[in-house]
DOLOSE-668943 format. One record per atom (N, C-alpha, C): residue number from 1; residue in one letter; atom name; x negated, y negated, z negated. Coordinates in Angstrom, 3 decimals, decimal comma. Last residue first. Example, Ala and Ser with C-alpha at 12.3 -4.5 7.8 and 13.67 -1.06 7.14 Angstrom:
<dotis>
DOTI  k  r  a  east  north  up
DOTI  2  s  N  -12,850  2,250  -7,080
DOTI  2  s  CA  -13,670  1,060  -7,140
DOTI  2  s  C  -12,900  -0,030  -7,870
DOTI  1  a  N  -13,190  5,690  -7,800
DOTI  1  a  CA  -12,300  4,500  -7,800
DOTI  1  a  C  -13,200  3,300  -7,800
</dotis>
This chain:
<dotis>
DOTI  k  r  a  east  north  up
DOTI  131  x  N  -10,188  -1,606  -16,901
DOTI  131  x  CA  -10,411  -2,077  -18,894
DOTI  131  x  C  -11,985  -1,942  -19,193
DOTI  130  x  N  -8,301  -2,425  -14,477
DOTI  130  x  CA  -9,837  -1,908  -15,385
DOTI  130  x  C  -9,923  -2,719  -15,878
DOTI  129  x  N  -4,719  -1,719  -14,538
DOTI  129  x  CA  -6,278  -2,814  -14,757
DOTI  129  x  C  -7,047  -2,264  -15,360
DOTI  128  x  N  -2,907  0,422  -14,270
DOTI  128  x  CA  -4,353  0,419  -13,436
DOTI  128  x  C  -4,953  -0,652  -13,753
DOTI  127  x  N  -1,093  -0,467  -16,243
DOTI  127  x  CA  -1,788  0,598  -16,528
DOTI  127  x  C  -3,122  0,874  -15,101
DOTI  126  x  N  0,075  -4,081  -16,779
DOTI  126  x  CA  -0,323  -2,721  -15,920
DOTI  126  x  C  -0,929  -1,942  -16,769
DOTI  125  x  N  0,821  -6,139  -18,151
DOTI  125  x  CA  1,399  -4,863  -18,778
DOTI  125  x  C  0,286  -3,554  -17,927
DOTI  124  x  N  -0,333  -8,192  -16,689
DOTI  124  x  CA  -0,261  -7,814  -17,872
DOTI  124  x  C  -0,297  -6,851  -18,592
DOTI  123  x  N  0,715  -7,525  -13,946
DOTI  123  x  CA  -0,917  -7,709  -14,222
DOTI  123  x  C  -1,142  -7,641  -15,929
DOTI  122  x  N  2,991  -8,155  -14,491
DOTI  122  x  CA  2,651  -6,662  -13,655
DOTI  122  x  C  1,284  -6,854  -14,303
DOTI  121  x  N  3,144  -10,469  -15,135
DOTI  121  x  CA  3,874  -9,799  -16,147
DOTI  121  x  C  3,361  -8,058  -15,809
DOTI  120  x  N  2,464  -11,921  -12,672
DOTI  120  x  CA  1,755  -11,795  -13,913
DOTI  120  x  C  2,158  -11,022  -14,901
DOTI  119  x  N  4,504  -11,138  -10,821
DOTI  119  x  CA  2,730  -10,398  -11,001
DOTI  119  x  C  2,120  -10,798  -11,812
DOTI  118  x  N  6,746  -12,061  -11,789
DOTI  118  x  CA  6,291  -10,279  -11,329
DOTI  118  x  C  4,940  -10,339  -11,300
DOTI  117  x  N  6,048  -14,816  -11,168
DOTI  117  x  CA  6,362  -14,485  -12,367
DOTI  117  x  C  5,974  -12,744  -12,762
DOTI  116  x  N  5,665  -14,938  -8,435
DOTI  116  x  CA  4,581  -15,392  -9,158
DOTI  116  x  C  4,274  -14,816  -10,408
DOTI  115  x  N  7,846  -14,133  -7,181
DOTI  115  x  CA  6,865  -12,997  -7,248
DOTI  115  x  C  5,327  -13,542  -7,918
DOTI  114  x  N  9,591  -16,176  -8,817
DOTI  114  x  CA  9,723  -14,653  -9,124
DOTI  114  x  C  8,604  -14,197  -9,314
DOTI  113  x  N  8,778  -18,534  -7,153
DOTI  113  x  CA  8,701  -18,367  -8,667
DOTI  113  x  C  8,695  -16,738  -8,922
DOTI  112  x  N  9,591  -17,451  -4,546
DOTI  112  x  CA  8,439  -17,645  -4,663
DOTI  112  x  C  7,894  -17,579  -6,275
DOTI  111  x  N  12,503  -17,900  -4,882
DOTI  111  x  CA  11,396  -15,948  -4,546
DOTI  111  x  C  10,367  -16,192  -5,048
DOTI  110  x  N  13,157  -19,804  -5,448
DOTI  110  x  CA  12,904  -19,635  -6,335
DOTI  110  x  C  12,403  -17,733  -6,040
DOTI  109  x  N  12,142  -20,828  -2,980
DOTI  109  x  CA  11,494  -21,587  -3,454
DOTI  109  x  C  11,594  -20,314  -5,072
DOTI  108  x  N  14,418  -19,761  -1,177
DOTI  108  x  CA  12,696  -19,276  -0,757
DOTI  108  x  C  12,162  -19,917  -2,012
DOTI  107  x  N  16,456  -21,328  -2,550
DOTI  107  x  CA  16,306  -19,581  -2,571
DOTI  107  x  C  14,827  -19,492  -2,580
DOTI  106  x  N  15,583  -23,526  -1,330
DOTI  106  x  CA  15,602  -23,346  -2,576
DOTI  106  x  C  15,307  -22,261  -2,907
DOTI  105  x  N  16,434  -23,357  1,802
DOTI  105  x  CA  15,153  -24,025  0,863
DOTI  105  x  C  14,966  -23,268  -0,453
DOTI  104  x  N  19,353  -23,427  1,729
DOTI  104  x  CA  18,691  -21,837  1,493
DOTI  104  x  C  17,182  -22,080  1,070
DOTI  103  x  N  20,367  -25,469  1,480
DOTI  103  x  CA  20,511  -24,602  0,858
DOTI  103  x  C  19,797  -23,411  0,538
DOTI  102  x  N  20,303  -25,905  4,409
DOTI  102  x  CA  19,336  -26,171  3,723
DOTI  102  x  C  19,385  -26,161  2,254
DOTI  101  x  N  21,482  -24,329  6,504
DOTI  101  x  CA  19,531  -24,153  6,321
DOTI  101  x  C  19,554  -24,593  4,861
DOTI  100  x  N  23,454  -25,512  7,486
DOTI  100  x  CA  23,565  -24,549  5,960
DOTI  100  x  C  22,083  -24,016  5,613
DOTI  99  x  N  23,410  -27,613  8,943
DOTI  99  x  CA  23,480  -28,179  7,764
DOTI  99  x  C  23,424  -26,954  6,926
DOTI  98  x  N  22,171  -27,061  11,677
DOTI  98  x  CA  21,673  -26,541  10,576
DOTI  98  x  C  22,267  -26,588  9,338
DOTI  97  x  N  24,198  -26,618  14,207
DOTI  97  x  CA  24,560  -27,060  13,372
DOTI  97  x  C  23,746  -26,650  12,160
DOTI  96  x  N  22,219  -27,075  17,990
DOTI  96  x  CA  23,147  -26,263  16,886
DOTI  96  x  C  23,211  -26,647  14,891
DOTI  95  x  N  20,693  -27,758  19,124
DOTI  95  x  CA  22,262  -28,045  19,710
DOTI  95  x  C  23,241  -27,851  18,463
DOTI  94  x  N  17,623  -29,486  17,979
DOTI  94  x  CA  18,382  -28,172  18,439
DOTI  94  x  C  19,813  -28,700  18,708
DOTI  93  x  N  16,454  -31,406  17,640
DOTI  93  x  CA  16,252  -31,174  19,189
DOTI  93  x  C  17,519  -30,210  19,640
DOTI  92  x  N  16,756  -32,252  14,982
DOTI  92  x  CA  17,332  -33,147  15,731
DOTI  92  x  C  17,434  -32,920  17,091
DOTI  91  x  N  15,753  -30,065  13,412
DOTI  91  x  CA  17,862  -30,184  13,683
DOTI  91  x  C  18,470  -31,029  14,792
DOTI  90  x  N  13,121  -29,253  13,363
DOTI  90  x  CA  13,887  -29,494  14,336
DOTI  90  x  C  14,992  -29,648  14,915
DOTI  89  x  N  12,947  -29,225  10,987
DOTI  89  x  CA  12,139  -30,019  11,702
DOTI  89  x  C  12,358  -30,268  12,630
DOTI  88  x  N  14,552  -27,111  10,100
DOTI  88  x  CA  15,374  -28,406  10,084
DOTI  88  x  C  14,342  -29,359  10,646
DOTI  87  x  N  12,944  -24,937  10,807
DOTI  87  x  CA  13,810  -25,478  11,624
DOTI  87  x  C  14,525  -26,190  11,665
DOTI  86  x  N  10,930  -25,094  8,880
DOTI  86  x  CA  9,949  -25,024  10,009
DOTI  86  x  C  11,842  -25,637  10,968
DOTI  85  x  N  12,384  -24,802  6,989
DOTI  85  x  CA  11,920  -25,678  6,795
DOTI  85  x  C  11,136  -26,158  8,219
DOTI  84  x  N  12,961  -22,284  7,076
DOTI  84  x  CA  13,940  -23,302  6,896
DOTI  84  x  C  13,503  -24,604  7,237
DOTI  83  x  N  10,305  -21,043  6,561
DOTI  83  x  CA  11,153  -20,847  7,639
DOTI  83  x  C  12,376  -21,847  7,794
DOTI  82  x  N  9,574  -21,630  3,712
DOTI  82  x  CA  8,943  -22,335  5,042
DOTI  82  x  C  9,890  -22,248  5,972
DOTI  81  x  N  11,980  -20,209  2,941
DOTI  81  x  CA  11,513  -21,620  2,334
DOTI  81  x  C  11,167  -22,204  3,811
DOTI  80  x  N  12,774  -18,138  3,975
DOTI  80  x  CA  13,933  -18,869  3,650
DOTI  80  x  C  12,940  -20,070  3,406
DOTI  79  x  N  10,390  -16,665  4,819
DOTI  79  x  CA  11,292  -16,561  5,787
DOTI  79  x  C  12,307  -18,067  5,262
DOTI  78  x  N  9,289  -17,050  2,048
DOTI  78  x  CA  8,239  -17,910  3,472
DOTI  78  x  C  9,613  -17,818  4,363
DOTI  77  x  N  10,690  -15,181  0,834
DOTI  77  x  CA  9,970  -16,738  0,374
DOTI  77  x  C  9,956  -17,222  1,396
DOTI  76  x  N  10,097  -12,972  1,932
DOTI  76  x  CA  11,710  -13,409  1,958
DOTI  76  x  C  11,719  -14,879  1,310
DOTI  75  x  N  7,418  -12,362  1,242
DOTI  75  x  CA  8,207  -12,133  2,706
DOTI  75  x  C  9,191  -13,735  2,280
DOTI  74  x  N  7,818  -12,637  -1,719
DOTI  74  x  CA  6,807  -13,236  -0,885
DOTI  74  x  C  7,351  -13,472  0,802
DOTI  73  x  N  8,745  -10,011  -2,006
DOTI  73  x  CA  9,581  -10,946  -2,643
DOTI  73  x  C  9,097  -12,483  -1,821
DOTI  72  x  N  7,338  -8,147  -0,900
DOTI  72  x  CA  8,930  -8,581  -0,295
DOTI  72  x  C  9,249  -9,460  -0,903
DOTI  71  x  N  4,919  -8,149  -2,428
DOTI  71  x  CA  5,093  -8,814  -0,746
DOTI  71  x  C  6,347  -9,062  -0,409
DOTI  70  x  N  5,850  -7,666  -4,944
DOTI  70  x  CA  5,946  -8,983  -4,356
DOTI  70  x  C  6,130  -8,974  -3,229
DOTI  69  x  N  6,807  -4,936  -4,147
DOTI  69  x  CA  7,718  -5,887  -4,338
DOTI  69  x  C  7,429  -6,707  -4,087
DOTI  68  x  N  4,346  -3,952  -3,861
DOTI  68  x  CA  5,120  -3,513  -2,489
DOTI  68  x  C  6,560  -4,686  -2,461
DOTI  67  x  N  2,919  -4,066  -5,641
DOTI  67  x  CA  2,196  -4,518  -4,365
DOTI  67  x  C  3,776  -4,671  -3,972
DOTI  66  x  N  4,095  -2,087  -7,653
DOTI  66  x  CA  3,960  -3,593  -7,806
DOTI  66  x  C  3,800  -4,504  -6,263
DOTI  65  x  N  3,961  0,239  -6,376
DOTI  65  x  CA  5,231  -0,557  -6,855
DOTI  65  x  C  4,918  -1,667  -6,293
DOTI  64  x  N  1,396  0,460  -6,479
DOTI  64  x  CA  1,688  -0,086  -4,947
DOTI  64  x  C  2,912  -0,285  -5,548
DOTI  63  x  N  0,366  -1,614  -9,496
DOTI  63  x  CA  0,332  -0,456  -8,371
DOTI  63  x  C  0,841  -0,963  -7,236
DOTI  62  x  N  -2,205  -3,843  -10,273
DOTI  62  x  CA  -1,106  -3,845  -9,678
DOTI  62  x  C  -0,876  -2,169  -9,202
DOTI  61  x  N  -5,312  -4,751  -10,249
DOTI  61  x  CA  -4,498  -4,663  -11,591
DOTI  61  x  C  -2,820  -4,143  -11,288
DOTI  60  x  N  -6,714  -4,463  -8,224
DOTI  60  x  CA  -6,399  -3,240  -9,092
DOTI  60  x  C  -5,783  -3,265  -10,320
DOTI  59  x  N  -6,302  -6,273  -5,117
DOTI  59  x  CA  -6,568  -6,068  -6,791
DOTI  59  x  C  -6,474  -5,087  -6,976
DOTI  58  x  N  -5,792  -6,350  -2,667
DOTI  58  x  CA  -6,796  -6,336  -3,232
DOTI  58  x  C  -7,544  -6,065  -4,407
DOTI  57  x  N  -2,736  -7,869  -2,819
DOTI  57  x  CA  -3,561  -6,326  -2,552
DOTI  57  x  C  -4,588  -5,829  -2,519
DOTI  56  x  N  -2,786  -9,714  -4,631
DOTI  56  x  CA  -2,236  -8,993  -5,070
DOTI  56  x  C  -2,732  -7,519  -3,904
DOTI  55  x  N  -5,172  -11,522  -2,543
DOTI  55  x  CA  -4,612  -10,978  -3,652
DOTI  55  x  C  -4,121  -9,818  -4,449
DOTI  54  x  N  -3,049  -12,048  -0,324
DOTI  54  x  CA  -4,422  -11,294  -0,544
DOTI  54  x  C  -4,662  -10,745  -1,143
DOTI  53  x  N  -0,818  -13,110  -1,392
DOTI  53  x  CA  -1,133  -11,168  -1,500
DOTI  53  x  C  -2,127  -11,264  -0,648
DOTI  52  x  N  -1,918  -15,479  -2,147
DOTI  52  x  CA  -1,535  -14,899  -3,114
DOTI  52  x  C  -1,614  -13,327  -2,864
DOTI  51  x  N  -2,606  -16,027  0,892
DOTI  51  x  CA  -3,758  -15,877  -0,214
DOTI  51  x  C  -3,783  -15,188  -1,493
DOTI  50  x  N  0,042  -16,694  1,714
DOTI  50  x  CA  -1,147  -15,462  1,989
DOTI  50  x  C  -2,000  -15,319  1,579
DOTI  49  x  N  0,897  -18,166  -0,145
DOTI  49  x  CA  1,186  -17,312  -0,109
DOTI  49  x  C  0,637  -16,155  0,208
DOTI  48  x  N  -0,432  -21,049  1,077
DOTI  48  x  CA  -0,607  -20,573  -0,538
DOTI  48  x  C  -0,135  -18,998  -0,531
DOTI  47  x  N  0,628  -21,022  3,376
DOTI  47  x  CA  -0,664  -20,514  3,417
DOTI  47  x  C  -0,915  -19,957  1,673
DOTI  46  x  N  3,465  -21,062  3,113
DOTI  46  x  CA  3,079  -20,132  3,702
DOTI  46  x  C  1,542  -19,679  3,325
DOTI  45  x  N  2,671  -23,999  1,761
DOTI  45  x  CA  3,369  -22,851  1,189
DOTI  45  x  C  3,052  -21,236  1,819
DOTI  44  x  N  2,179  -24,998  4,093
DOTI  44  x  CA  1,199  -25,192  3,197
DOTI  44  x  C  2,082  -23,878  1,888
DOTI  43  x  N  4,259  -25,181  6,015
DOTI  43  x  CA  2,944  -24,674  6,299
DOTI  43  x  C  2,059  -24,181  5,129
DOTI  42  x  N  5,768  -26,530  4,518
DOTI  42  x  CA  6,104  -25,135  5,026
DOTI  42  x  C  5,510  -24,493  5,315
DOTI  41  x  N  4,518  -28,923  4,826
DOTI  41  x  CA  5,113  -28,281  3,215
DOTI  41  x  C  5,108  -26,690  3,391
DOTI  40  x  N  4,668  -29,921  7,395
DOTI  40  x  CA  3,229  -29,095  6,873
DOTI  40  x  C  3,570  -28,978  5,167
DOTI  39  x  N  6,964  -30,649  7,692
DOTI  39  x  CA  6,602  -29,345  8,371
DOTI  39  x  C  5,136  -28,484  7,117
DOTI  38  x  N  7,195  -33,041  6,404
DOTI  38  x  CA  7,871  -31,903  5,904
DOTI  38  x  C  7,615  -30,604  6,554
DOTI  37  x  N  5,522  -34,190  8,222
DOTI  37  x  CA  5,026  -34,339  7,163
DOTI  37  x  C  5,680  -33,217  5,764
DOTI  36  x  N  6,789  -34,743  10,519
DOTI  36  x  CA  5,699  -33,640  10,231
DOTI  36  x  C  5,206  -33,623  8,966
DOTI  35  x  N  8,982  -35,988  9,323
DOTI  35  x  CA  9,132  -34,806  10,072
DOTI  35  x  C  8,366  -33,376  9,888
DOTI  34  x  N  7,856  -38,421  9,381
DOTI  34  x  CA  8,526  -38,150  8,337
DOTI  34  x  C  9,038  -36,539  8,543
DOTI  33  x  N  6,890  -38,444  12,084
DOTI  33  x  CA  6,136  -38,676  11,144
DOTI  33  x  C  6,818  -37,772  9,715
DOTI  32  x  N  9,595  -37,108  14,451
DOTI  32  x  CA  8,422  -37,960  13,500
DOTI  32  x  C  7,530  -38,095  12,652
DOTI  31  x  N  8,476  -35,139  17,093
DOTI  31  x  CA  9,256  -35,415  15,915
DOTI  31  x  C  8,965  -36,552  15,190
DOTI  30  x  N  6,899  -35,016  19,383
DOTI  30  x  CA  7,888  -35,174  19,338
DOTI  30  x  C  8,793  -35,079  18,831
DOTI  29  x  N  3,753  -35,266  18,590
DOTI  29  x  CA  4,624  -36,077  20,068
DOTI  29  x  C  5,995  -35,767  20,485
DOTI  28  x  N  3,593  -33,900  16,296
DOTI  28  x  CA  3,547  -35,466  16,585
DOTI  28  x  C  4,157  -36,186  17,477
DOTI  27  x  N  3,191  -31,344  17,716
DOTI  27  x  CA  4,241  -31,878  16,646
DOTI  27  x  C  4,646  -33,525  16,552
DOTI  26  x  N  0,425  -30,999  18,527
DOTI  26  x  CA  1,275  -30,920  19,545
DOTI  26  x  C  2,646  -31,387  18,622
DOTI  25  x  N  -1,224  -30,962  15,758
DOTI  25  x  CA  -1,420  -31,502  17,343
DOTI  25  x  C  -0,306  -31,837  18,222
DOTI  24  x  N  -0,482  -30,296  13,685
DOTI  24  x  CA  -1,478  -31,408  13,576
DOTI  24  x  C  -1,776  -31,920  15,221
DOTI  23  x  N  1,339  -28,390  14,089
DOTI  23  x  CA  2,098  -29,100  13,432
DOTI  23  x  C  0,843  -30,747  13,444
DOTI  22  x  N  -0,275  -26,528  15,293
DOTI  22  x  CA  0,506  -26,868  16,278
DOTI  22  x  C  1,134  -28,436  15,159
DOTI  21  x  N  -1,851  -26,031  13,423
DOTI  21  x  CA  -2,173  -26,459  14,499
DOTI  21  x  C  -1,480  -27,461  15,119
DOTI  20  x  N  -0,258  -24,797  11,735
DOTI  20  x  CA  -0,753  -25,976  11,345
DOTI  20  x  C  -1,202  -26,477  12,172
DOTI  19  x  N  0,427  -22,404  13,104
DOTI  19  x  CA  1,700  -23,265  13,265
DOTI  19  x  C  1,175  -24,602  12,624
DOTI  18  x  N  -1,813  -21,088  13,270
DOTI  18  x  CA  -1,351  -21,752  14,521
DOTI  18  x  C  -0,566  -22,722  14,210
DOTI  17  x  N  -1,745  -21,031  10,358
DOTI  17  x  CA  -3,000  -21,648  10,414
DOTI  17  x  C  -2,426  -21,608  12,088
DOTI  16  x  N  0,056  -18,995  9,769
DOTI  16  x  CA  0,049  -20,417  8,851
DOTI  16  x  C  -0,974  -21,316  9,870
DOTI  15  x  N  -0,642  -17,026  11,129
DOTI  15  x  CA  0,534  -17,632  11,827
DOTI  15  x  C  0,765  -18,857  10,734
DOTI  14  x  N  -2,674  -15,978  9,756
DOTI  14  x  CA  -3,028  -16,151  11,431
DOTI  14  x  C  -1,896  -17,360  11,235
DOTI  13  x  N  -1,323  -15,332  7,095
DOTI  13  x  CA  -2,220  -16,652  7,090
DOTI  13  x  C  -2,465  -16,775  8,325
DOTI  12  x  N  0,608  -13,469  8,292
DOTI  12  x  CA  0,997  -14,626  7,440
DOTI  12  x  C  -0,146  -15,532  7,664
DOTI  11  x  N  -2,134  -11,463  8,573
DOTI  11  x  CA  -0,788  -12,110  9,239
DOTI  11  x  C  -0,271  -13,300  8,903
DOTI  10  x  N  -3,091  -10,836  5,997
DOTI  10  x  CA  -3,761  -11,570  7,005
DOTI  10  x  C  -2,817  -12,136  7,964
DOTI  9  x  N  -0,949  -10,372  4,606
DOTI  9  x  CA  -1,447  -11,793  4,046
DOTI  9  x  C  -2,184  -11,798  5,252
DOTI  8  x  N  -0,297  -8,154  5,916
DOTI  8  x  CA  0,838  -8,841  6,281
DOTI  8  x  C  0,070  -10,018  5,619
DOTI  7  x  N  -2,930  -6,581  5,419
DOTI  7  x  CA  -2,932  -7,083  6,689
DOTI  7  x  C  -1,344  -7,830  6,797
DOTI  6  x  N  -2,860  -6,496  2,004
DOTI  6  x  CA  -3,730  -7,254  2,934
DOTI  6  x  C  -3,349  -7,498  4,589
DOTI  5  x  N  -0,762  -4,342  2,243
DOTI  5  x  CA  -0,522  -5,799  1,701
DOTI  5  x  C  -1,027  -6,601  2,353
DOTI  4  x  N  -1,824  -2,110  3,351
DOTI  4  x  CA  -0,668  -2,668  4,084
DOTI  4  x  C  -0,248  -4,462  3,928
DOTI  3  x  N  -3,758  -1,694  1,595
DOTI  3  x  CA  -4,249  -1,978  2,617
DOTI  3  x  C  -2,636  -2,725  3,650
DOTI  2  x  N  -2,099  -1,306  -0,742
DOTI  2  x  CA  -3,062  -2,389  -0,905
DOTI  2  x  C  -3,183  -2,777  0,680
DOTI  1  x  N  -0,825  1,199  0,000
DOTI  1  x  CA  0,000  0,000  0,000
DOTI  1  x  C  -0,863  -1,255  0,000
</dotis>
C-alpha cells in the first residue's frame, strides 16, 4: 500500500505543479487577477497534500489501513476543495450554473482536517512505529 501511496502523491504533485504552471502563465490572459489568485489556493493545497502522502507512505508509523484511508480521505480533499476551486475560476467562461460548487469548498477543506487528524492519532497509537 506504501508503494501505491507514494505514486498517487507523485501524481498529485506532477498535476499540482502543470496546473501551477498553467495558473502562472497561460491563466492570466484570461481570468483575472482576483481569479488567479484563488486558483493558486487550489494549487497550493493540492501541493501541501502530496507531500503529506508522501509521507504517510513512506513512513512506518502507519499500516496500509492507515495509508489507504488517508489517501482517500486526501483524494476526496483535493477533488472537492482544489477541484472546486480550479472550476469556479472558471464560472465566468463556463455556460453552466456553478453556484452549488461552492458549498462543497468546505467539505474538501474539512477531509483535509480529518486525514490530518487520522494520522496523527494513527501515528500515535500505531503498533508499526519503530520504537
Amino acid at each position: 500500500m506504501g508503494r501505491k501511496v507514494v505514486f498517487i502523491a507523485a501524481l498529485i504533485g506532477a498535476i499540482g505543479i502543470m496546473l501551477g504552471a498553467f495558473g502562472a502563465h497561460g491563466l492570466k490572459k484570461v481570468v483575472l487577477e482576483a481569479q488567479v489568485l484563488t486558483f493558486e489556493v487550489g494549487v497550493r493545497y493540492q501541493m501541501y497534500h502530496a507531500f503529506f502522502l508522501l509521507f504517510i507512505g513512506m513512513s512506518s508509523y502507519f499500516s496500509d489501513k492507515a495509508k489507504k484511508t488517508a489517501m482517500y480521505l486526501v483524494l476526496f480533499g483535493i477533488l472537492f476543495f482544489s477541484g472546486s476551486i480550479y472550476l469556479l475560476t472558471f464560472k465566468d467562461m463556463i455556460s453552466i450554473n456553478l453556484r452549488f460548487i461552492g458549498p462543497i469548498t468546505p467539505v474538501g477543506g474539512v477531509l483535509f482536517i480529518i486525514a490530518w487528524l487520522y494520522a496523527g492519532i494513527q501515528a500515535y497509537k500505531g503498533k508499526n512505529a519503530i520504537k
